[in-house]
C-alpha positions as CSV (number, residue, x, y, z in Angstrom):
1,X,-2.9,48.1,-41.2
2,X,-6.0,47.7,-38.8
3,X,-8.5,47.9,-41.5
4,X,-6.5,44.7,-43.4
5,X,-6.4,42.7,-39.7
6,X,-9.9,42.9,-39.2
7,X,-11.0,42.3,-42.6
8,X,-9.1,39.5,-41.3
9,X,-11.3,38.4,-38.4
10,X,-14.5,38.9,-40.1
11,X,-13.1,36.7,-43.1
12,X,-11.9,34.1,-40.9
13,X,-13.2,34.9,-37.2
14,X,-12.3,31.5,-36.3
15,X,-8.6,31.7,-36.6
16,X,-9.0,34.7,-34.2
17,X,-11.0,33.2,-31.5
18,X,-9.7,33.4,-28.1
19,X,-7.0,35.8,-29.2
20,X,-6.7,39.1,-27.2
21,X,-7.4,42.4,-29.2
22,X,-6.9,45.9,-28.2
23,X,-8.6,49.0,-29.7
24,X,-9.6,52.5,-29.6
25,X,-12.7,54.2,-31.4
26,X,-15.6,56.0,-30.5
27,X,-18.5,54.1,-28.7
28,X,-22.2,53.5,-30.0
29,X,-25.0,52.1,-29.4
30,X,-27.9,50.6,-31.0
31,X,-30.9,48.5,-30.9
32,X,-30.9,44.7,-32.7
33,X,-34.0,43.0,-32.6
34,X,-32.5,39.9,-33.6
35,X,-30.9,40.0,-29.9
36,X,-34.5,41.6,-27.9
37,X,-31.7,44.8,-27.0
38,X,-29.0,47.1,-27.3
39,X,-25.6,46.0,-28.5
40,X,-22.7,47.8,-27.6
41,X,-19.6,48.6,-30.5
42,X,-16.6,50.3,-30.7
43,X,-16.3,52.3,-34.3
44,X,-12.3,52.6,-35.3
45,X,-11.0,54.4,-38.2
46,X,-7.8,53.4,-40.7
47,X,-5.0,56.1,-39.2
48,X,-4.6,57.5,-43.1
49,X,-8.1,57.8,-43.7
50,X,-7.5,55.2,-46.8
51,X,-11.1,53.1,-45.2
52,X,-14.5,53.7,-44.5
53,X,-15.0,53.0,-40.5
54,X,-16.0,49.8,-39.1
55,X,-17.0,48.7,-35.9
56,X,-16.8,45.7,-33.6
57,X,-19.5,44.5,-30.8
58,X,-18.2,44.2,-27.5
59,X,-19.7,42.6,-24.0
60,X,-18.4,43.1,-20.7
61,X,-18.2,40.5,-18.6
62,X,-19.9,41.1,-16.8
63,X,-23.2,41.2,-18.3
64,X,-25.4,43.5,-15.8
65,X,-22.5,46.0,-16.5
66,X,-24.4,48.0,-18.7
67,X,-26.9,50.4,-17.9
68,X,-29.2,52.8,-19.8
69,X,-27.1,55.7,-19.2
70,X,-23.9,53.6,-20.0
71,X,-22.0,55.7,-21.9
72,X,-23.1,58.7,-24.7
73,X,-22.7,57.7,-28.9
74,X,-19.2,59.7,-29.9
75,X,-17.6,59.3,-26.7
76,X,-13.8,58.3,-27.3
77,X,-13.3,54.6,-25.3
78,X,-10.7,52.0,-25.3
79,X,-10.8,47.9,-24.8
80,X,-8.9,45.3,-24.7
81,X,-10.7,42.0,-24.4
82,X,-10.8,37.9,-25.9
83,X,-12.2,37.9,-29.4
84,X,-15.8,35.2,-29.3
85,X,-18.1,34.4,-31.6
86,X,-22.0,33.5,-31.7
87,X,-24.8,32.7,-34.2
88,X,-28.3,34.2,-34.1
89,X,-30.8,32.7,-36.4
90,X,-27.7,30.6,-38.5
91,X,-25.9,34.1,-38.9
92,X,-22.2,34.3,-37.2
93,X,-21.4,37.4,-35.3
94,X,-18.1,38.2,-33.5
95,X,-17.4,40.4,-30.5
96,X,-14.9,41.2,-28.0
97,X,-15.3,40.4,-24.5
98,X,-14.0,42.7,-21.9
99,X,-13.6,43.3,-18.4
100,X,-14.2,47.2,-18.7
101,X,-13.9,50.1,-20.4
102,X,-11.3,53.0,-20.5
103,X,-12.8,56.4,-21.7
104,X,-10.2,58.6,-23.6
């Protein structure tokens, strides 16, 4: 089950570091101050509907990727990128980092 793997990686992010992920959700959007900007997530849902959704952040790699028109909240996407971590203000965050992004 997804929802078991990546209770998984936010449990124990470092055990997934630098392993490659693939997923499929819908895209959004949204403003963190803690970063100054908009971070970018991918929102997947359990198949049987058993779980609530969650959501991963995601970078491209290239980092001047994104623009303000990037890509509409709800629109279906999928990635497949390396699996990083960071800490802002003490807190850890993960994130996938991808070369692009495949719209559904």
């Amino acid at each position: 089950m997804i929802a078991a793997e990546m209770s998984n990686m936010r449990s124990r992010p470092n055990d997934y570091v630098g392993k490659i992920i693939k997923l499929s959700g819908e895209y959004n959007a949204r403003f963190i101050s803690e970063l100054d900007g908009y971070a970018h997530f991918i929102v997947y849902y359990e198949g049987d509907a058993c779980c609530p959704p969650e959501e991963i952040e995601f970078r491209l790699s290239d980092e001047n990727a994104f623009s303000d028109d990037f890509l509409e909240d709800g629109v279906m996407i999928e990635l497949e990128g390396v699996f990083e971590s960071y800490r802002v203000l003490g807190r850890a965050f993960s994130y996938l980092s991808v070369d692009g992004v495949i719209i559904l």
